[in-house]
C-alpha positions as CSV (number, residue, x, y, z in Angstrom):
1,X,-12.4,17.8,2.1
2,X,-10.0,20.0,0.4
3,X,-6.6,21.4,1.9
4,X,-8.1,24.8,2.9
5,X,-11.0,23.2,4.7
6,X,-8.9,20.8,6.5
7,X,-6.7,23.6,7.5
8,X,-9.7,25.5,8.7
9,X,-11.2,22.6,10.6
10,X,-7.8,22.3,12.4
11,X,-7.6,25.9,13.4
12,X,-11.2,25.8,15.0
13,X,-9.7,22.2,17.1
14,X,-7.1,24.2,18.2
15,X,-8.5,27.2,19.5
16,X,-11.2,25.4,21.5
17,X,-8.0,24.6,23.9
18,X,-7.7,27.8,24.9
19,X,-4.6,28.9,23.8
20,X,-3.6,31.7,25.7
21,X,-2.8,35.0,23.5
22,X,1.0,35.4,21.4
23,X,3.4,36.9,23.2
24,X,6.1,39.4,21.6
25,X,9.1,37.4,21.4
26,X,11.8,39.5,18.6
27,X,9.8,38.8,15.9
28,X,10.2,42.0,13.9
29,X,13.1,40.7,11.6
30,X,11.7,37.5,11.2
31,X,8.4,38.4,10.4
32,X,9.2,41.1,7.3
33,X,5.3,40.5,6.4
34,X,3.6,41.6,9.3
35,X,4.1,45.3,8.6
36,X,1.8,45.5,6.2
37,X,1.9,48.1,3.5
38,X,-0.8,50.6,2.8
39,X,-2.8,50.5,-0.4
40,X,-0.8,50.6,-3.1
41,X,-1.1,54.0,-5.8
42,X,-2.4,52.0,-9.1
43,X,1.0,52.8,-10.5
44,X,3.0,50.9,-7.5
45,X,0.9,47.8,-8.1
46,X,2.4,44.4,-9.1
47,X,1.1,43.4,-12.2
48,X,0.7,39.2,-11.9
49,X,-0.6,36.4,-13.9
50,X,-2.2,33.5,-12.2
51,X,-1.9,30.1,-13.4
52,X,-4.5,27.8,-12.6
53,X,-7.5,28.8,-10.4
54,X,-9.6,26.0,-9.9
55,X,-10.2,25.3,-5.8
56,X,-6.8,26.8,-4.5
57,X,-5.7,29.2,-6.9
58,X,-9.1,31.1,-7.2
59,X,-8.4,31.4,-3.6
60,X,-5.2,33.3,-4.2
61,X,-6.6,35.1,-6.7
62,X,-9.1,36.6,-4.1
63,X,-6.1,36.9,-1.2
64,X,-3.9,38.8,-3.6
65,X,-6.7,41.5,-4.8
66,X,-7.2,41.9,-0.6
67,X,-3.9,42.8,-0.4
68,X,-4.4,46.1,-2.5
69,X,-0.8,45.2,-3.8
70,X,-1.8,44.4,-7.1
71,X,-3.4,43.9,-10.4
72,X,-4.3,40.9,-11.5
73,X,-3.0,41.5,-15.5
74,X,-4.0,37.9,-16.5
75,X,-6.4,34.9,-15.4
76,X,-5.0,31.5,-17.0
77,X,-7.0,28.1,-17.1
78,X,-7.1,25.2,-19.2
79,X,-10.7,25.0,-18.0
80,X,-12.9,27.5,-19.8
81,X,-15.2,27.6,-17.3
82,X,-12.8,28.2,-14.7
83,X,-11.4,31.1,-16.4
84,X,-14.4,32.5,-17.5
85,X,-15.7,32.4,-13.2
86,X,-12.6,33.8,-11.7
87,X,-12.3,36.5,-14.6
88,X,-15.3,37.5,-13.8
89,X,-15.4,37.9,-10.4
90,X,-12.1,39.8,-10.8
91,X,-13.4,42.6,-13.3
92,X,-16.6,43.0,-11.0
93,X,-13.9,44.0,-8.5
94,X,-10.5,45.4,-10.0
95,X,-10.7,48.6,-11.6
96,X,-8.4,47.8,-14.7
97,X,-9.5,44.7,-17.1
98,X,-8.0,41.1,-16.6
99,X,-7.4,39.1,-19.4
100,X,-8.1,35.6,-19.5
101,X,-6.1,33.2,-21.2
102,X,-5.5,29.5,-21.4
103,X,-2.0,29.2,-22.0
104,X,0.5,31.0,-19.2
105,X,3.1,31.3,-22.3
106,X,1.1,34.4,-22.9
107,X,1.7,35.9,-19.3
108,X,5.3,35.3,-19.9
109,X,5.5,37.3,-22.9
110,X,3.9,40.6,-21.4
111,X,7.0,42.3,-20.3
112,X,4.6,44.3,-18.2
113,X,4.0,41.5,-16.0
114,X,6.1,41.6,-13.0
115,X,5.3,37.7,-11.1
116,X,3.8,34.6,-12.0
117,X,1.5,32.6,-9.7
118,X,1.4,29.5,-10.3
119,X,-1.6,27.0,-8.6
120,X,-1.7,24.3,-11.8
121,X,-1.4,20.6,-10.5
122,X,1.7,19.6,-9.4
123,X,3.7,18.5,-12.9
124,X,3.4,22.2,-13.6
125,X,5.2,23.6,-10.4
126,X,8.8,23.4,-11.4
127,X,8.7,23.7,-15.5
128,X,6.3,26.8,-15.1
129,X,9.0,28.1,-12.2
130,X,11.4,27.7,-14.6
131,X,10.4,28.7,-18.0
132,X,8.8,32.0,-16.0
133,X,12.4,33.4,-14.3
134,X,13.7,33.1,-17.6
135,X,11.2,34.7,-18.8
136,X,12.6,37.9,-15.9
137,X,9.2,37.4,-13.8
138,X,9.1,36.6,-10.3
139,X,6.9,33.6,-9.2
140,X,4.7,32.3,-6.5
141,X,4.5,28.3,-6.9
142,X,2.1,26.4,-5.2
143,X,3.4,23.4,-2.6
144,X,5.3,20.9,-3.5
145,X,7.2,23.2,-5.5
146,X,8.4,20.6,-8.4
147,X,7.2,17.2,-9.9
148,X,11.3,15.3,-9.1
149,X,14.0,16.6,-7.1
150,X,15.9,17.3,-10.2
151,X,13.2,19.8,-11.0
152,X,13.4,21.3,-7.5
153,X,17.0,21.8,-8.4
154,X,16.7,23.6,-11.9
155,X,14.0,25.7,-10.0
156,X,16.7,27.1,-7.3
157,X,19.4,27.4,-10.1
158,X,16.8,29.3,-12.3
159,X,16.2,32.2,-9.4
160,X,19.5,32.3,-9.0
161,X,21.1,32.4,-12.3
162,X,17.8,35.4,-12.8
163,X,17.5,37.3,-9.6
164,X,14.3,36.4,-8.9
165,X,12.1,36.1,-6.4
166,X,10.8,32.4,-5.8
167,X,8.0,31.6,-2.6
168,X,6.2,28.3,-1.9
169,X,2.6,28.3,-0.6
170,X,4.0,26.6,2.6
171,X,2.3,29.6,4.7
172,X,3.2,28.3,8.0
173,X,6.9,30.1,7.4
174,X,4.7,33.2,7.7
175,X,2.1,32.9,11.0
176,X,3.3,34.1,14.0
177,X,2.4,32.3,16.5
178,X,4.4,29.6,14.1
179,X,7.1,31.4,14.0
180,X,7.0,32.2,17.9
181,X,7.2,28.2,18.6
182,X,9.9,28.4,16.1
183,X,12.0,30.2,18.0
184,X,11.6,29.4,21.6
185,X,12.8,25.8,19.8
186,X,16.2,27.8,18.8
187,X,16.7,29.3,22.0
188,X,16.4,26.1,23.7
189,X,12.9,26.4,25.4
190,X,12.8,22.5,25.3
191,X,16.6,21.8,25.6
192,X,18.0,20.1,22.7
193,X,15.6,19.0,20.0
194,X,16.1,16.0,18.9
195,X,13.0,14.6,17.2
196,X,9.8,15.9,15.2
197,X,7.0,14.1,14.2
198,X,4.5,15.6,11.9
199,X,1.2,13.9,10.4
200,X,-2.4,14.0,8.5
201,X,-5.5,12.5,8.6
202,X,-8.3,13.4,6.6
203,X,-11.4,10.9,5.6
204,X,-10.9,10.4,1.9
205,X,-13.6,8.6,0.0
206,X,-12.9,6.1,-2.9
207,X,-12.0,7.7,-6.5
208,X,-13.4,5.2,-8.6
209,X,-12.0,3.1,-11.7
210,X,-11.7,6.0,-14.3
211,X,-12.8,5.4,-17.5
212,X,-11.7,6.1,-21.0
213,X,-13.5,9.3,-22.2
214,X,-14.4,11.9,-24.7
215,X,-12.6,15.0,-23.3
216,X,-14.4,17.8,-22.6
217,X,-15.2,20.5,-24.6
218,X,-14.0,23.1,-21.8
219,X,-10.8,21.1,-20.9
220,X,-7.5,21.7,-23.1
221,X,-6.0,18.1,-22.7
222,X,-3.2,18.3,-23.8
223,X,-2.2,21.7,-22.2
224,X,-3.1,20.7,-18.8
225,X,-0.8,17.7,-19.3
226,X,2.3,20.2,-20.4
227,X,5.4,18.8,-19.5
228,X,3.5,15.3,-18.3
229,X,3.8,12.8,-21.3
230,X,0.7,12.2,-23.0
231,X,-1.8,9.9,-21.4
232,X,-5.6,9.2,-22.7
233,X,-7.8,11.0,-20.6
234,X,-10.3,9.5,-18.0
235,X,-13.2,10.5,-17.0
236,X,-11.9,10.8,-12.8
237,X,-8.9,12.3,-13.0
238,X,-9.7,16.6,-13.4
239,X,-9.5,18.2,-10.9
240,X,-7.8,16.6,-7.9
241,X,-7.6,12.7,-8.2
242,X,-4.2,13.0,-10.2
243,X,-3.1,13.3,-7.2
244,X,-3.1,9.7,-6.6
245,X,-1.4,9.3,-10.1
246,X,1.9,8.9,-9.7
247,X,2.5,10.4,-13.4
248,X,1.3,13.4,-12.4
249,X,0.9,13.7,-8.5
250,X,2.7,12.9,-5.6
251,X,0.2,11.5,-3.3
252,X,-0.6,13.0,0.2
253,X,2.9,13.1,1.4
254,X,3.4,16.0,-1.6
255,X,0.3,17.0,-1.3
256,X,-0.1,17.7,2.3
257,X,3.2,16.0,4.2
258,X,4.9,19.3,2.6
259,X,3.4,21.3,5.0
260,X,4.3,19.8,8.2
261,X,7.8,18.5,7.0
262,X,8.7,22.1,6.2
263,X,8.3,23.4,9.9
264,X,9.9,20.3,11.0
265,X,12.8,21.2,8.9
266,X,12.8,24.4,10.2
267,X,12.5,23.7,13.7
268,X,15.3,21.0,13.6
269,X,17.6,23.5,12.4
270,X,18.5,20.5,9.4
271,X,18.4,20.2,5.6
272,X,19.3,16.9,3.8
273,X,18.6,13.1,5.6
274,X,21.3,10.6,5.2
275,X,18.9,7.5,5.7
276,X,15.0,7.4,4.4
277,X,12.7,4.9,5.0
278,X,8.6,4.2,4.9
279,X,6.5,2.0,5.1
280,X,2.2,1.6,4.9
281,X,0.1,0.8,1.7
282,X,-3.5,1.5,-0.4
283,X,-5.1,-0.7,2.3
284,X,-8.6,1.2,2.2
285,X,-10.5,1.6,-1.1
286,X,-11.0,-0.2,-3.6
287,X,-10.4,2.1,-6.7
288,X,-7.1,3.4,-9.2
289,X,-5.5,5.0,-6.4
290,X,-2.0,4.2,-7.2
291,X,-0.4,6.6,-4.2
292,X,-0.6,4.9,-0.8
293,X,-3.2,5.9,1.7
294,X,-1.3,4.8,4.6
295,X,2.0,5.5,5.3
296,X,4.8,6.2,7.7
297,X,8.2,7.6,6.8
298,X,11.2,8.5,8.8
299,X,14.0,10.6,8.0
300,X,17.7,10.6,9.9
301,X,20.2,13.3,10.0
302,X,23.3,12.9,10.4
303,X,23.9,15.4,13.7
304,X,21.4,12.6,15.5
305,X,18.3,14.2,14.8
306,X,14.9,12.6,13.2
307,X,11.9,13.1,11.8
308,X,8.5,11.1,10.7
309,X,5.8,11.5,9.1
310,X,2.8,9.9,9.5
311,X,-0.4,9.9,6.3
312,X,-3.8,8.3,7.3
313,X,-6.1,9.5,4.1
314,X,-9.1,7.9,5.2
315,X,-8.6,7.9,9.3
316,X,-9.5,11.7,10.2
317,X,-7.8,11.2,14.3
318,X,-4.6,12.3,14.9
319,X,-2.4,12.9,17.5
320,X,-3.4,15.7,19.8
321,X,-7.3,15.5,18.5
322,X,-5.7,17.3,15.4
323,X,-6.4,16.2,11.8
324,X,-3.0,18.1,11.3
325,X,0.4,18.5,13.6
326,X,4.0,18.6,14.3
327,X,6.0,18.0,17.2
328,X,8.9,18.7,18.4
329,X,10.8,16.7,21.1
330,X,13.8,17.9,23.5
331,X,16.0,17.4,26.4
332,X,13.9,19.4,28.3
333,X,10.1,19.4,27.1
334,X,8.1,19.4,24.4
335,X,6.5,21.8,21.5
336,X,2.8,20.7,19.7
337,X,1.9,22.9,16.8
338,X,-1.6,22.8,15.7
339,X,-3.5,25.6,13.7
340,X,-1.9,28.3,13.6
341,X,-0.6,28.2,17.6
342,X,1.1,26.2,19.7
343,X,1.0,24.7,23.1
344,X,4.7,23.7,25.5
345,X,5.4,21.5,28.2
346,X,7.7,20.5,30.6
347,X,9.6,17.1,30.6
348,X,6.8,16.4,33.2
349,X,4.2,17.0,30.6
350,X,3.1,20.1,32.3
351,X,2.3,23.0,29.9
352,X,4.2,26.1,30.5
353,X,3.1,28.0,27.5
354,X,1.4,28.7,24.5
355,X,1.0,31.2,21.7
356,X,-1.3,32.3,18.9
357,X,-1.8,34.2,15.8
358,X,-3.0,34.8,12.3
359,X,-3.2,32.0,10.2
360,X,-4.3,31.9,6.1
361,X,-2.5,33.8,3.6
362,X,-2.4,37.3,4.3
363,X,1.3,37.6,5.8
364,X,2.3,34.9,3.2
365,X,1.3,37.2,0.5
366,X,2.5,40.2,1.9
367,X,6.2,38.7,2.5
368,X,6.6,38.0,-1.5
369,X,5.2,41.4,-2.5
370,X,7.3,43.0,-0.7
371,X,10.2,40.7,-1.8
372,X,9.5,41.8,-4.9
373,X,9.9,45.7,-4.2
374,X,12.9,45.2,-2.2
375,X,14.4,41.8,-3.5
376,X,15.0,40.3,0.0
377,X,14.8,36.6,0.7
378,X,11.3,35.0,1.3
379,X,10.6,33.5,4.1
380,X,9.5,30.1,1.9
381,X,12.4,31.2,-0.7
382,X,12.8,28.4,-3.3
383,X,16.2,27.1,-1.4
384,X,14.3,26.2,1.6
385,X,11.4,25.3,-0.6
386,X,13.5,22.6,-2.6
387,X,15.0,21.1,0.2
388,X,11.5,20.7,2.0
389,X,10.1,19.2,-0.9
390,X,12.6,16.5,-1.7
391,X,12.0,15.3,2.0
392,X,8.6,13.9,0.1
393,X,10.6,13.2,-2.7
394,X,12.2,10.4,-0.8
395,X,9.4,9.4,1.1
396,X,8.3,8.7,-1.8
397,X,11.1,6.9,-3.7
398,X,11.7,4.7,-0.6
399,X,8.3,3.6,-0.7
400,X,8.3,3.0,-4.5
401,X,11.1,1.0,-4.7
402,X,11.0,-0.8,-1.5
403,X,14.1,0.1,-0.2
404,X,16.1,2.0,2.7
405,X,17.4,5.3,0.6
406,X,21.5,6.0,2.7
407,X,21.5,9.8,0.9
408,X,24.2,12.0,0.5
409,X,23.6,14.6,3.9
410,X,25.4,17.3,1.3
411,X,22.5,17.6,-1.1
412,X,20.0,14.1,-0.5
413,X,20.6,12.2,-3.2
414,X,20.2,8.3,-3.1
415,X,23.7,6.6,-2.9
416,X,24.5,3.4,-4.6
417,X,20.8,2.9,-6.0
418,X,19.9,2.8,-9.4
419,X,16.0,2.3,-9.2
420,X,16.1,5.4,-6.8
421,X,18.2,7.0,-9.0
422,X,15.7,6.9,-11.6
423,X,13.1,8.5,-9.8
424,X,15.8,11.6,-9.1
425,X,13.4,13.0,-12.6
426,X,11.0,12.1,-15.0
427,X,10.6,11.7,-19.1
428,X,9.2,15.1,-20.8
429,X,6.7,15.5,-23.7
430,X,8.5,16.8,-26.6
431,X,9.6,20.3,-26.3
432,X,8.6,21.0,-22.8
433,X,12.1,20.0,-21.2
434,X,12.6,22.2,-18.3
435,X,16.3,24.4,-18.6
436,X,18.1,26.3,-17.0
């Protein structure tokens, strides 16, 4: 099961609880995207590029042209065949001709380009960020949005140093019924928060033992690797089992743990830990799964708050009946977010609430095109993007080196640990060394 079906599964769970409608609670400022514009005139259109669009970014591909926001200038896939679909089904629908190309250098050039999506696996997120708001474009980076924290870091310095406008996929900053729970949390609907837990569960099957193998004649290898440094290619690694690599992925805590730490991170009202830890294993399978498919990590802050997360890959129940969840945990009740809604209770356990709305991308979308018309701050900017992701950063690097991370609470970086420390980034290939 992929990410978007899990997410759809978790929506239908949750609205078989009868979740009463949303309620307007101030939301206009917060939610910017909900206004959504009119049809664009085909000279008011962002021109984009989109990078990678196998399984989720085809999907963009297809939320962006709904929008009527843009053009779609350029297709860009390492995969022949996946260019050569999604081109396709874009000139059958968009009136001006999309190029397809396989390497996004090209998109970069084209000074009639205005933003970048990027959906390429995971080693790609921060470099392609980089080298594309140098390049003046604005960019829309798939979760998690780098490979290391020190990539997370050049990203934020590179929007910043450029102007640009930088969103992460984490969509959740944009639903309203999300944001509703959001801010009752703020306004102290359940007194003073004091711990979140978020989790997943899916059913994963086994990935195999990959073998050495000829490489396709419709794969560019060595492009899809970029900024990676070379490996030979097996024959079970395109397209989604590098997540479990860690030389290219970063297991289901980047892959999905993103999601639910962000709006825990949000909801707490906090930004860097000062104590990681986790724990769990590759207990199920028997296969080259390096990443564990068990794990729990917790997270401290230093104002007395926590948060955990909690990865079953191959156990699909989860707290609440929900595959996918956050909590959130105060003085004087409690918040459960699931799908896109959310349900409150009492200290009693009593529900006294619950709100609704929109899920998918729509409102996502719409919130970075129009931060690129009018340069305002997304509502997954890069800053809050960055400091989501290195939350499974340290997961990670805890679990890795078997040790309790004490971070610096001023920007989360291990203290007085070298083999942490050397997880902070990663060795390039030659010439692809991301700067700012």
């Amino acid at each position: 099961m992929n990410d978007i079906e899990t997410l759809d599964r978790d929506r239908r769970l949750f609205l078989k609880t009868g979740v009463a409608s949303m309620t307007a609670l101030g939301l206009t400022n917060t939610l910017r995207a909900q206004e959504t514009p009119a049809a664009a005139a085909p000279s008011e259109k962002l021109s984009i590029g989109v990078m990678g669009v196998n399984g989720r970014g085809g999907a963009i591909v297809k939320g962006m042209m709904a929008s009527g926001q843009v053009d779609i200038a350029y297709i860009c896939d390492v995969d022949e065949r996946a260019a050569e679909r999604v081109t396709k089904i874009v000139n059958e629908k968009q009136s001006t001709k999309t190029q397809s190309v396989k390497d996004f250098r090209r998109i970069l050039d084209d000074k009639s380009v205005d933003a970048l999506i990027c959906a390429a696996p995971n080693h790609w997120h921060a470099p392609a960020t980089i080298m594309a708001c140098g390049a003046g474009k604005h960019v829309y980076v798939e979760k998690p949005c780098s490979y290391t924290p020190a990539e997370g870091e050049m990203a934020v310095a590179a929007a910043r140093k450029n102007d640009r406008v930088v969103q992460m996929g984490t969509q959740r900053r944009s639903w309203p019924g999300i944001v509703e729970a959001v801010e009752k949390i703020h306004g102290g609907a359940i007194g003073k928060t004091l711990y979140s837990r978020t989790w997943y569960n899916n059913r994963r099957g086994p990935i195999g033992f990959g073998k050495p193998a000829e490489i396709p004649s419709w794969l560019d290898w060595r492009l899809w690797q970029g900024p990676a440094p070379d490996r030979p290619f097996k024959d079970n690694l395109v397209h989604y089992n590098w997540h479990w690599h860690w030389h290219w992925g970063n297991g289901e805590l980047g892959n999905n743990g993103v999601h639910g730490l962000d709006v825990a991170r949000w909801g707490m009202q906090v930004d860097f830990p000062n104590r990681v830890t986790a724990g769990g294993g590759k207990y199920r399978h028997e296969d080259d799964q390096e990443t564990p498919d068990t794990m729990m990590v917790t997270y401290d802050f230093a104002d007395g708050k926590t948060i955990t997360w909690e990865g079953l890959s191959w156990s699909p129940l989860g707290p609440h009946d929900s595959g996918f969840g956050v909590s959130f945990h105060g003085t004087e009740g409690s918040i459960v977010i699931r799908g896109s809604g959310y349900t409150q209770y009492d200290i009693r356990n009593k529900e006294v609430a619950s709100g609704t709305g929109a899920g998918g991308d729509k409102d996502h979308f719409d919130d970075f095109i129009s931060a690129v018309r009018d340069g305002h701050r997304t509502n997954a900017d890069i800053e809050k993007a960055h400091r989501s992701t290195l939350l499974c950063h340290l997961g990670n690097i805890a679990y890795r080196t078997g040790s309790v991370l004490h971070t610096d609470p001023s920007d989360g970086r291990p203290q007085n640990n070298d083999a942490a420390n050397q997880l902070w980034s990663r060795e390039y290939a030659k010439g692809w060394e991301p700067t700012v």
